[in-house]
N, C-alpha and C positions, 0 to 999 in steps of 0.2 A: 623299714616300716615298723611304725609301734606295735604295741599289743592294744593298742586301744584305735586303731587305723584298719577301717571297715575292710575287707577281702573280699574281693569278686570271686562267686561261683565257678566253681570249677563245668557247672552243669547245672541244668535247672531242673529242679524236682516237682514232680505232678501231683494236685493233691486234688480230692474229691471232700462235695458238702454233702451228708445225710440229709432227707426231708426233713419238715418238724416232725418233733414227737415229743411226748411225755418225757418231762425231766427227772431222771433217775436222785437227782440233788434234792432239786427246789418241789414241793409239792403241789400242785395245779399250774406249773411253768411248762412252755414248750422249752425244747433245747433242740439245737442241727450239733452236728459233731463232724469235726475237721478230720479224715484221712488220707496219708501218702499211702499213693496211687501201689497196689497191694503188689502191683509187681516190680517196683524196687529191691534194690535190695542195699538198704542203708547200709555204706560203710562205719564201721566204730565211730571216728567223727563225726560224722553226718546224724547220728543217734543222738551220740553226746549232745550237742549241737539241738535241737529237738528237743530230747530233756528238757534242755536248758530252759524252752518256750512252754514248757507243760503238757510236752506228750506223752502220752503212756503204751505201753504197748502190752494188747492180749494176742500169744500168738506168733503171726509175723504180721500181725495187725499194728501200726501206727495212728494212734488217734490222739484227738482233745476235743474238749469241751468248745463251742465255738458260738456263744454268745452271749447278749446282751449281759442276759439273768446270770453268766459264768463268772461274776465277779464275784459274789460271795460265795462261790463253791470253788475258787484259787483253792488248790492246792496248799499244804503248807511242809513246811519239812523243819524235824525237831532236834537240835543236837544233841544225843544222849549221852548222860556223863556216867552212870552207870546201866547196866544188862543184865537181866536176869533172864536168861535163857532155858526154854523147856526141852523134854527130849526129842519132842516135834521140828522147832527152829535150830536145835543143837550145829547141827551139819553146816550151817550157814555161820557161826560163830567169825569161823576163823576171815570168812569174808566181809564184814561186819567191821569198820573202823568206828572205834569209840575213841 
């Protein structure tokens, strides 16, 4: 099997849609927001994996953004070529790959 050769679930994971509401993003937008069902409990994979679709977690909360107007509020991620760290973020340095 490649690396690029879809995987069947080991298990299928339950997820819940919020009602509308006020979009925290866009200013007069509604937005629902997507989360796995809170009594999971994501293996590292399974996280990773999630990440990878733009979930964020507050908690043992798993969420995203789940709609229409969510396109311009994608996510984005910056590769940092240098860090300048304060003594607030200090502790997190070594975890931190630049």
């Amino acid at each position: 099997m490649s690396s690029n050769t879809p995987r069947r679930p080991v298990r299928d994971l339950r997820f819940f849609l919020t009602v509308p509401h006020a979009c925290s993003y866009l200013p007069g937008k509604e937005a629902t927001t997507l989360f796995l069902d809170p009594q999971e409990s994501p293996v590292p994979g399974v996280y990773d994996s999630l990440a990878l679709l733009g979930f964020r977690r507050s908690g043992r909360h798993l969420y995203r953004p789940h709609c229409e107007a969510a396109t311009p509020a994608a996510r984005c991620v910056f590769r940092l070529t240098s860090l300048r760290l304060t003594a607030h973020n200090e502790k997190f340095g070594a975890a931190m790959p630049i």
